[in-house]
Each structure stands twice: as structure tokens, then as C-alpha cells.
N, C-alpha and C positions, 0 to 999 in steps of 0.2 A: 463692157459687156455685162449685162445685167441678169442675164438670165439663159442658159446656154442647154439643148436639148439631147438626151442619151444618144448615140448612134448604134443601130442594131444592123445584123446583115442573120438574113435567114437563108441557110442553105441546104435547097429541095430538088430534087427533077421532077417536081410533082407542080406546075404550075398554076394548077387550081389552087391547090392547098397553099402554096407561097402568098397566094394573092389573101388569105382568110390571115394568115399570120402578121404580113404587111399590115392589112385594112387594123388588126385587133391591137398591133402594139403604135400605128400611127394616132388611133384615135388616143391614147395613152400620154403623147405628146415626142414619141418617139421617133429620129428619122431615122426609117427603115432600108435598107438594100436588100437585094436578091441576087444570087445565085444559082444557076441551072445544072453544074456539072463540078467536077472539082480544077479544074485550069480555070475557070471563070471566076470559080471562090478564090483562088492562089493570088488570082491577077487582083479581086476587090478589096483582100486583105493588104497586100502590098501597096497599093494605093490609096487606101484607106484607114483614118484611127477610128477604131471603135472598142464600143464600152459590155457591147452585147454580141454575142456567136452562137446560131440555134444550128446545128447538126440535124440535117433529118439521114439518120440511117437505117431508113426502111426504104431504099431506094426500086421503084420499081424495075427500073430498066436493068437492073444489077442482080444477076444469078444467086453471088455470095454477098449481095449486102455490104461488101467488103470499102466501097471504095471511098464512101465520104468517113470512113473511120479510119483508113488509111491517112486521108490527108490530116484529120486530127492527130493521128499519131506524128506525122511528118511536121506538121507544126507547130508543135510543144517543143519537140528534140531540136527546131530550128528558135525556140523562143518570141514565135512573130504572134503568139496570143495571148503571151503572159499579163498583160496592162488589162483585156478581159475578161467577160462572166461568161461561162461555156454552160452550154445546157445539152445537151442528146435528146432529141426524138427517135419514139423504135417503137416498131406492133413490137402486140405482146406476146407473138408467141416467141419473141426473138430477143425479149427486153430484160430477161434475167442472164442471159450468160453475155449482151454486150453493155449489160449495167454492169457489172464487175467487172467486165474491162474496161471499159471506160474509168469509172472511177478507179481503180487500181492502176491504168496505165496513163492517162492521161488530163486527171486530177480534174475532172470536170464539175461542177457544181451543183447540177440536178438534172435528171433523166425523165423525162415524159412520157408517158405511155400515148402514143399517139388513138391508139382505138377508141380510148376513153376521151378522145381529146372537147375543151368546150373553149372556145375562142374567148368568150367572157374570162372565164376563170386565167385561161391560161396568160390572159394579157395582163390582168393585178397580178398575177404570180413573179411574171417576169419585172414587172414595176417595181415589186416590192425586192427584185433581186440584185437592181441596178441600186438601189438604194441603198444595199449594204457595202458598195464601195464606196471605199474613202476618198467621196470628190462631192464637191459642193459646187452644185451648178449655177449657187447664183450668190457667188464670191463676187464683189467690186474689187474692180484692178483697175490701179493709176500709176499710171507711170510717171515720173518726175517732170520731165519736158516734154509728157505730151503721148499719145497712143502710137506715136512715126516711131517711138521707138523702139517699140515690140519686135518691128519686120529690122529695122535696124541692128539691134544685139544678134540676129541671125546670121548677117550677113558675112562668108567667109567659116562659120561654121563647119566643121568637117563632120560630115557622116558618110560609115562605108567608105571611108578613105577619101570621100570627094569634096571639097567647098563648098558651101553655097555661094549660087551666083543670085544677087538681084532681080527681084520680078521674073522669075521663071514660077513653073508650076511646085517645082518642091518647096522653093522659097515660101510660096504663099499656105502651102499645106502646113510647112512648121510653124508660121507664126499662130494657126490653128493650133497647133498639136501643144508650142509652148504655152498658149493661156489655159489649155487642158492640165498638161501638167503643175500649173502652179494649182491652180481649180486639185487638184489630188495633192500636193505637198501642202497647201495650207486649208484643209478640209475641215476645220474646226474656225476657225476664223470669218468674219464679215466681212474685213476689204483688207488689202493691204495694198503698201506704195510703195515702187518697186526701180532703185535708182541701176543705171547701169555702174558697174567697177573695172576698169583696166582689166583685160586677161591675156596671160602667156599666148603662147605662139603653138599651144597644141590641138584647137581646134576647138575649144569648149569655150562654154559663155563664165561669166561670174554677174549676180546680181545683190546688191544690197536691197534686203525685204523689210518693211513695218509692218506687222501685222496690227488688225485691232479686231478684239474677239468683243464678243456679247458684253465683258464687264471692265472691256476698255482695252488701253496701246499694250500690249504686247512687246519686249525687249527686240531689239534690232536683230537679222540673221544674217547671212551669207546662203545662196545659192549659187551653185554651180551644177552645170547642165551640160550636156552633150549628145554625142551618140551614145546610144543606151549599153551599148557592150561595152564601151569606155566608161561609163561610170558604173558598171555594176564591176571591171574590175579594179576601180577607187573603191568601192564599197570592200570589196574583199581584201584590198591593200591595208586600209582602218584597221578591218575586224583584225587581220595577222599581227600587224605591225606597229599600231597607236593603240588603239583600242584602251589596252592593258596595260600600256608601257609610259604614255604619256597624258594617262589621266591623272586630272589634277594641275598640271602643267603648263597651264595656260593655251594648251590644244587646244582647238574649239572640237566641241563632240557632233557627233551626228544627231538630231534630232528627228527626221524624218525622210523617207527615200518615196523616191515613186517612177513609176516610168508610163510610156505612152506606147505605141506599137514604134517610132521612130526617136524617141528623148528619153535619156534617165537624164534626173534629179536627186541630189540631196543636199539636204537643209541641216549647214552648218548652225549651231549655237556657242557665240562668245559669253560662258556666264558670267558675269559681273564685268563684263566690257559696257557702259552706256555708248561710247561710241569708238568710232573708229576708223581708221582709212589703210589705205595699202603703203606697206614700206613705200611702195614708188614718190606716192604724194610729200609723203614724208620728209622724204631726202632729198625733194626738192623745196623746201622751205625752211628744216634746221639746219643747224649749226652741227659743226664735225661731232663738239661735245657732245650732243643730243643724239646724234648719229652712230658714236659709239657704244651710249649706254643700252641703246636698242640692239645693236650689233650681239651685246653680252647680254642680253636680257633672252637673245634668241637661243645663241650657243649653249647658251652655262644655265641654263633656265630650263626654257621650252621644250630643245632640242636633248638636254644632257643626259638623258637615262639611255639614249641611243648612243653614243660616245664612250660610256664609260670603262668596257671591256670589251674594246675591239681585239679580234683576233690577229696572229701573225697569221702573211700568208706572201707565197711567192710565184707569181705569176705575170701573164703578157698584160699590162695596164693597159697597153692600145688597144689592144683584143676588145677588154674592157668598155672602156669608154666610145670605140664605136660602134656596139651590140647598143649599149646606153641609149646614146645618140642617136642611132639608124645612120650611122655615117655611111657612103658607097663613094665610091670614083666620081661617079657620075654625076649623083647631087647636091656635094662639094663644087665640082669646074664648073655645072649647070650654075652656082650659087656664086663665085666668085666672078667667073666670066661675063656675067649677068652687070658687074659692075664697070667694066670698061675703062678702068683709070690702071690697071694692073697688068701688062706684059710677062711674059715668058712662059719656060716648062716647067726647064729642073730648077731655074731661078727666077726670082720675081722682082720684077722692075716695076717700082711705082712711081710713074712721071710726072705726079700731080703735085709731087714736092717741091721746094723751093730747089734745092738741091737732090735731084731722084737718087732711090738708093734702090736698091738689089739685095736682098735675102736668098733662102734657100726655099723654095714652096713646101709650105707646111702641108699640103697633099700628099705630098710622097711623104714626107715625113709620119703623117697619121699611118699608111700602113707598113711600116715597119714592125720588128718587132722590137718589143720595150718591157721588157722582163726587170721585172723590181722586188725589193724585198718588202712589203708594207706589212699596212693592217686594214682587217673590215669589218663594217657592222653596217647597223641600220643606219639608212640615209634616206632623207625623205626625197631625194632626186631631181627635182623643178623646182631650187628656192630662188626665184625671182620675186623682181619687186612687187608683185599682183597676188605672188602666195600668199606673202608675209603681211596679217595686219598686226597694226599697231593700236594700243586704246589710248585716251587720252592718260593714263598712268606711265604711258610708255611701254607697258606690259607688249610682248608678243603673241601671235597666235597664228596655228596655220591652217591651211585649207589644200586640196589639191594632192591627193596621196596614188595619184595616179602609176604613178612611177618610183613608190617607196618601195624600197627591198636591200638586200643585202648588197657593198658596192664599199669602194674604195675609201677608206675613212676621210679622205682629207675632198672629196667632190663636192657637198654643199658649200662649202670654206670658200673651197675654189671656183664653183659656178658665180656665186655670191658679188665675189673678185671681181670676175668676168663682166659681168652683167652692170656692176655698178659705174664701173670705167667704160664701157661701149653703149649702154644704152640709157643711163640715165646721166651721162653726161651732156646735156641737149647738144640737138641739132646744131643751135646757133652760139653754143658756148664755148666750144674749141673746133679749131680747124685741123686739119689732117698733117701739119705739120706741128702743132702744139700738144697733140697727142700723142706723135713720135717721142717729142723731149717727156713726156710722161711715162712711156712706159719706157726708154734709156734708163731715168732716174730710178725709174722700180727696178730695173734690172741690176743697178749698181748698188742695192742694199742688198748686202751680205749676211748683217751681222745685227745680233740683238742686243743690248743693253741687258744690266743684269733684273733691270724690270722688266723685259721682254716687249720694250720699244727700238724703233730704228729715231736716228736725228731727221725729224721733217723738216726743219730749217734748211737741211741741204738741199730740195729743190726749190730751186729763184726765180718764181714767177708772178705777174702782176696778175693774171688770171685767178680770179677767187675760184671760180666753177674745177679748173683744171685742178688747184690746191687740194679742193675738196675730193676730189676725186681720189689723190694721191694719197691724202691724209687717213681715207676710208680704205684703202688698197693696204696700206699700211697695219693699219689695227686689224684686218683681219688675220692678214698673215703675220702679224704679231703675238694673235691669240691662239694660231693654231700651233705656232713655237714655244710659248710660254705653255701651256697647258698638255704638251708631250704630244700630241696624236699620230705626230711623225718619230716620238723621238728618238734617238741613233738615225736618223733615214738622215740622207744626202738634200739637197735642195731640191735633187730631182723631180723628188719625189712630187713637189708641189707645181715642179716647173712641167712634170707631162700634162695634170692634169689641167693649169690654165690654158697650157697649149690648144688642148680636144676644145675646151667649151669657147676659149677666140676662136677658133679655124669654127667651128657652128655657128656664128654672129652670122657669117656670110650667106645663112640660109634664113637669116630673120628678115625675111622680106619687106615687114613693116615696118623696119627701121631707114632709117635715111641712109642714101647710099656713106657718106663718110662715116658715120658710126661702122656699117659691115665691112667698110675697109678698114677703120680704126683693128676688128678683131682679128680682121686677113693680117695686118701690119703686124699685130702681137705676138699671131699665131708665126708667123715668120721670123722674128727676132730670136722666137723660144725654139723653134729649129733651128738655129744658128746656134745657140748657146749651147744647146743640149747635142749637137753635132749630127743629127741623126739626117 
């Protein structure tokens, strides 16, 4: 798209006048809407992204004037105009006391006096007012494999708590709204190329961006996008809790933010990363050796200034971790029943084994109560494989602070765990009975070495993928023994939290059914051990 035109919506009960402001900012190059009343504007704003909002509050039909400055007010306090230029039309005998409210309440941009009004002037006024946001309408965007997959990085999308589904009418409005948004996050820029990256399972996109400005390529970025209240509160996650804490750090910083009436965006920077890819890729191509120094480059690195002076604190960890989660009854069974290889209530029988075995359901078990002695501090909260990049130094860097905040010290460690064993151990590289003997063998390591290794030679398997698995299960929870973050604490400590994030595998929809059993089995074992 080469060249893309402002969207205005004038809203009048005056439809003479609508049609002079139409005709004045169409000839401009503008596409303009109208509005008759305020349910009319409510419906075109919602339905609609735009870049321009003209207020006529000199309404004739209206005794007090009152009511298209009501719905401005109503729509700020709701945030559905903030990505707009707001302007107020008002006679003048009415234009100084709701110019001061207006601009004092609901931060408006320019007020016009409608008496004096001249369609000439007032269409360059408005041209020129579109112009001082920061969006470049005629940014070149290339996508890697092609324009399919603009509407494709959509798809599945959560906004307002809902998916996007394929070729319906929202689907088609965001792939709209997403080339706006990039058109405002890279508004200094000529074109950029713009690959899709893996993303977690909370609803938001990830893209790797090139820019190239007027005096050439531009260093590589990271965006991530979603629904706009979800990342405006990542943006305030940074500002509290990285910002300050882990600059320098090989963090990547925020560069630029922007949103649309339906998408926020912001534009991660890796400085002196030339390249880079997601933990995920990563660990599907090195070596354990290479897999650990990443592992330490994250913790003891990137991560460490959040680690270093965790608090004591003694409280319900279950409580914990299913606030975390959003765990319920409901969309756990919804989650596990969904897989169909697993029988029972209060016990679980998995028939799919060579030999079936029987646990305790880790369901019941999540809501007990499970009162521990730990410690907390900041944790960044979502450290999957799609957070974490990697640069070709091996350096780490993260993304995704959506869910950073104050939390159990040993949950990154332990998500970490989780996720390496259940979801990047492929699909076709163990079966549901070889990842039984995997996590027995993790469960039968007790004890550390006085370098704070367990013996990996003790599991005997011809499985390279399964090894690896093990060998990575290992080093974490080896690092998080050697380096104290537990210490005096029981095993427990580590064993509630693997427990919470297996028993959530089973709501990873995307994953293949034996991987979400793989974490139902885990989560199972670790109720068993831990008796609850």
C-alpha cells in the first residue's frame, strides 16, 4: 500500500452543514463519515478507525447544547478516541465557556468557531492538523512471504477477550487497522520488511521489523501488538518494572508506542543485537552446551537485578499462581477433557500408555491450599520460548512485560522448565510414554553436586530430543539451587510451582494433543509427590 488516505467522521445534526464539511475535507483527499445524533457517532466510532473527530456542539435540536459534549466526554473516559485529532465546533456566543471545557476536560486539539466558519480555510486547517500525527501515509510495507500474511498474523488475535475468526468483518477491519498502526510506529521511515515471529498463547501478535529511513537500513526491531488495553498495560509494566531496573541489561528498550482505535503497538529495540531469533528456534538447533550458556546469560544477566533481593514472605502459592494463570474449575476440565486420552475424577487414568497408570488430578490438587515459606520479587511472568531473543553473541533479550510484576521468585525458573519439556520438545520427537520416563527420571533427582549439577548420565536413553530436554530441565533447576533463590526452602517449593504451569499446558490449545497431556501427566506426578 503505497499511499493510504486520513479517515474523518464529522459529527452534526445539522445536515446541510455536514454535507459543506464532507465536500471541504473530501476534496483534501480525505475519507470522510457523518453522523446525525450521538448513538449514530457511538456506533461509527466503534466500527470504525479514524484519524480525524469534528464535534459540532452547537447542536440545533438540543435545548443545553449538552449532548455531542457529553458523548466526548464519554469517549475519552472510555479511551475509544485517543489514536485521534479532536477538533469542537461551537457559535460563538457559546464558544468560550465550552472552549475551556473542552480543552480542559477532554484534551481536544482545536475549537472552531462555527459563525466565522469558511470551508476553504477550515479544510487546509484540518489537513494541516492530520499532519502533525505521527503516521506516514505513504510508508512501503513488505511482508516477507507476501501481503496473505498481514490478514494471517491476525488470525486468533484476542481483542475484548474474543479471537479473531478468519474472513469475518473484524478480521478484515484489523488487517486495516494493523498497516495503520505500523504507518504510526514507523512514521519516520520509507518502507520496512516485516517477518512474522512465534507468539505465546496470550492473544498478541510479535513481528520482526527492517526499517529503511531516507539515509538507509535501519537496525532490526521487535513489535508486538494486540488489543490496545493490553498493551498500554505492557507499556506501564516497562515503565514500573524494566524501565529503570534492567537498562543496560541486554532488555531490549521500547522505542516507540502507538495505537489505533482497536491495536496498541510497541516497538521493541535490541541495541547492538544485528540479529536475532526467538529462544524457541534456538533450542531447536543447538547443542545443550549452547543452550545452557543462553539459559545463564538470561538469569544471571538480563534477568539478575530482578533476583537479587527477593523478599521473605509466607503465603497460599496456589492462590498465587491461579490469580497468575486465570486458572477456574471450569477451564482446566474444559482444557484437559478436550483431550480425551485421560479418564477419571479424583484420579486420572491415562490409557494411552503402554502400560496406563493412574495419578491423583492435579485439578483438585491446584485448588487446595498450599501455604509456603518463600521469597518474591520482580518476575517478568511469560518467559516462553517467543519472549526470550537471542543475538547471534548468544546475549539475551526480552520482550513481552505484559504480566511483569511482583510474584513468587522461583516462576520464571519454573515456567521456563515447563515449557521447554512440553512444548518445544516436538510433536514427533517423543511419545507420551517416553516423556513419562522423562519426567520419573526428573523426579528421582534430589540432590546437587557440590557444583550445583545433578548426574545426567543417569537417564538412559537413545532419544537425543528426550536427553535434551532433560539435560535443559536440569540446568535450570540446578541454577536456581546453586544461586540460593530457594535457599533453606524444601523442594516443594519448586515442585508447586512446575506443578501450576504443567496443569496450564492443558489450556495451550496450540499445541499438539500429546504435548497437553505430556503437562496434564507432570502436573499429575507432582500431585502425587507433593501429596495434596
Amino acid at each position: 500500500m503505497s499511499s493510504r488516505a486520513h479517515r474523518a467522521l464529522i459529527l452534526d445534526d445539522d445536515s446541510e452543514f455536514r454535507r459543506v464539511v464532507v465536500d471541504a475535507l473530501n476534496e483534501r483527499g480525505f475519507v470522510t463519515d457523518e453522523a446525525a445524533n450521538p448513538v449514530e457517532g457511538l456506533s461509527r466510532i466503534d466500527d470504525q478507525n479514524y484519524h480525524l473527530l469534528i464535534f459540532d456542539i452547537s447542536m440545533t435540536g438540543s435545548p443545553s447544547n449538552r449532548d455531542w459534549l457529553d458523548l466526548l466526554r464519554d469517549l475519552r473516559a472510555e479511551g475509544k478516541i485517543d489514536a485521534a485529532k479532536i477538533v469542537v465546533l461551537s457559535q460563538f456566543a457559546r464558544i468560550k465557556q465550552n472552549t475551556r471545557e473542552a480543552f480542559r476536560d477532554y484534551d481536544v486539539d482545536d475549537v472552531v468557531d462555527r459563525t466565522a466558519f469558511d470551508d476553504e480555510v477550515f479544510g487546509d486547517e484540518m489537513k494541516k492538523l492530520v499532519e502533525t500525527l505521527e503516521f506516514n501515509p505513504t510508508l512501503q510495507v513488505a511482508w516477507t512471504h507476501g501481503d496473505t500474511e498481514a490478514a494471517e498474523v491476525l488470525v486468533n488475535l484476542k481483542i475484548a477477550g474474543t479471537r479473531v475468526r478468519r474472513n469475518t468483518p473484524r478480521h478484515e477491519r484489523l488487517v486495516a487497522e494493523l498497516d495503520d498502526l505500523l504507518c504510526r510506529l514507523f512514521w519516520k521511515a520509507e518502507s520496512i520488511l516485516v517477518s512474522i515471529l512465534p507468539a505465546g498463547r496470550g492473544g498478541a501478535g510479535v513481528l520482526r521489523v527492517q526499517p529503511t529511513f531516507h539515509s538507509g537500513p535501519g537496525a532490526p526491531v521487535v513489535v508486538k501488538f494486540g488489543d490496545v488495553h493490553d498493551i498500554e498495560a505492557e507499556n506501564d509494566h516497562y515503565d514500573e518494572y524494566v524501565k529503570d531496573f534492567l537498562a543496560g541489561a541486554r532488555a531490549a528498550s521500547v522505542k516507540s508506542r502507538a495505537r489505533t482505535r482497536l491495536l496498541g503497538g510497541i516497538c521493541y529495540a535490541l541495541f547492538g543485537a544485528e540479529e536475532f531469533e526467538t529462544f524457541s528456534a534456538f533450542y531447536a538447533r543447538e547443542t545443550t552446551a549452547e543452550i545452557a550458556k543462553v539459559i545463564d546469560n538470561l538469569f544471571l544477566s538480563t534477568c539478575a537485578t530482578w533476583y537479587v533481593s527477593p523478599t521473605p514472605a509466607t503465603y497460599d502459592l496456589a492462590k498465587e499462581y491461579r490469580t497468575r494463570l486465570g486458572m477456574t474449575a471450569e477451564n482446566l476440565n474444559t482444557g484437559w477433557k478436550d483431550l480425551k486420552y485421560a479418564q477419571g475424577s479424583e484420579t486420572l487414568k491415562f490409557t494411552t500408555l503402554q502400560s496406563p497408570l493412574s495419578v491423583r488430578n492435579p485439578i483438585s490438587a491446584a485448588f487446595k491450599v498450599i501455604n509456603q515459606s518463600t521469597f518474591r520479587c520482580t518476575t517478568h511472568g511469560d518467559l516462553t520460548g517467543g519472549n526470550i531473543l537471542v543475538d547471534h553473541e548468544r546475549n539475551t533479550w526480552l520482550i513481552d512485560f505484559a504480566r511483569t510484576g511482583v510474584g513468587h521468585v522461583l516462576s520464571d525458573l519454573a515456567l521456563l522448565d515447563v515449557f521447554t519439556r512440553c512444548a518445544l520438545l516436538g510433536v514427533d520427537e517423543a511419545t507420551l510414554d517416553e516423556r513419562l520416563l522423562l519426567e520419573r527420571a526428573l523426579l528421582e533427582v534430589k540432590n546437587f553436586d557440590s557444583a550445583g549439577k545433578p548426574k545426567v548420565e543417569d537417564f538412559a536413553t537413545g532419544n537425543a530430543a528426550l536427553k535434551k530436554a532433560f539435560v535443559t530441565s536440569l540446568h535450570i533447576r540446578a541454577l536456581a539451587a546453586k544461586h540460593g533463590w530457594h535457599r533453606n526452602q524444601p523442594r516443594t517449593d519448586y515442585d508447586v510451582a512446575t506443578m501450576f504451569y504443567a496443569l496450564n499446558m492443558v489450556r495451550f490449545y496450540h499445541l499438539a494433543p500429546v504435548q497437553r497431556m505430556h503437562g496434564l501427566l507432570a502436573a499429575g506426578l507432582l500431585a502425587e509427590r507433593l501429596q495434596l
